[in-house]
C-alpha positions, 0 to 999 in steps of 0.5 A, spaced: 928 595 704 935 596 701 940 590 702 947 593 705 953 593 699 958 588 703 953 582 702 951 584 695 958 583 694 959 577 698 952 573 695 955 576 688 963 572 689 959 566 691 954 565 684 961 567 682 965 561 684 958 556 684 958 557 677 965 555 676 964 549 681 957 546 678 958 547 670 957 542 666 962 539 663 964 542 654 961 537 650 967 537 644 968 536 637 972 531 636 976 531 629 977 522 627 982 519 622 979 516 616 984 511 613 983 503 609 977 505 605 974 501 600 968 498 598 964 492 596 957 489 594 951 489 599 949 482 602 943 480 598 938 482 605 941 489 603 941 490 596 934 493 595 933 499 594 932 505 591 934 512 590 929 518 590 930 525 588 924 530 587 919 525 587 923 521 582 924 514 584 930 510 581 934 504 581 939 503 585 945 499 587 948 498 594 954 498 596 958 497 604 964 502 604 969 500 610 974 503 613 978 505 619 977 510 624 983 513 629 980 516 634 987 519 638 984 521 645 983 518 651 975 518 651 970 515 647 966 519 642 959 519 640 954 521 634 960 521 629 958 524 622 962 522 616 964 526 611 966 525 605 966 525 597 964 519 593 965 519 585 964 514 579 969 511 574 968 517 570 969 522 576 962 525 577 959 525 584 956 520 586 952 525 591 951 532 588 952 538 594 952 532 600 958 530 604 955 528 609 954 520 608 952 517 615 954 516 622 958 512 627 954 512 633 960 510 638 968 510 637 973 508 642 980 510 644 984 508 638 983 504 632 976 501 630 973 498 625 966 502 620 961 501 616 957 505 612 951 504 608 950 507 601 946 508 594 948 509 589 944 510 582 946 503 577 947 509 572 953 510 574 959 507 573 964 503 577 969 502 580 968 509 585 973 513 588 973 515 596 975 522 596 976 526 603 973 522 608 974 524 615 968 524 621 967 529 626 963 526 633 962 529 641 965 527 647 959 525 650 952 523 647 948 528 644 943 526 640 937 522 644 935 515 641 
């Protein structure tokens, strides 16, 4: 049975204006401000640990870096990855072909404060320099718990 062209026509602009009625909504990347960085010694229950690398267990010192994150829009952002660059006191990176530090899983409209976990291997001198530092999140929750 062959369906007369008026209604395939008309079935057509009604999926047409469905799918603009009932799309959800973008879920956009957020650029965020990084700004204040410094750093300090872990607290004692957090100190310990170790850094691994191709099977190869090393020592490690621990360290909070702290800042401030500006988040300009309106709307909250989730699942914020940190980027960034950390070197020693003799310039050499910290962490080799990563950027990628951590995360924020939320960050509210305006100015918040963060906290970042890091190791970094007692070979390598301080004072550390914090170079390049943004972070990039949703508009929504991406990732499930």
């Amino acid at each position: 049975m062959r369906m007369p062209s008026l209604t395939v026509i008309f079935l057509s602009c009604v999926i047409g204006i469905l799918s603009w009625v009932v799309t959800p909504p973008a879920i956009a990347l957020t650029q965020i401000k990084l700004s204040n960085l410094s750093y300090k010694e872990c607290p004692a229950e957090l100190a310990q640990g170790a850094v691994t690398s191709g099977g190869t267990t090393m020592a490690a010192n621990c360290f909070i870096v702290t800042g401030k994150a500006e988040n300009a829009t309106n709307k909250t952002v989730y699942d914020a990855d940190i980027f960034g660059r950390i070197y020693d006191a003799n310039s050499n990176s910290i962490m080799e072909n990563r950027t990628r530090l951590g995360s924020i899983d939320e960050i509210p409209p305006g100015s918040s404060d963060f906290e970042l976990r890091i190791s970094v291997p007692v070979n390598q001198p301080t004072p550390l320099k914090l170079k390049q530092f943004k972070a990039a999140g949703f508009s929504a929750q991406v990732r499930r718990k």
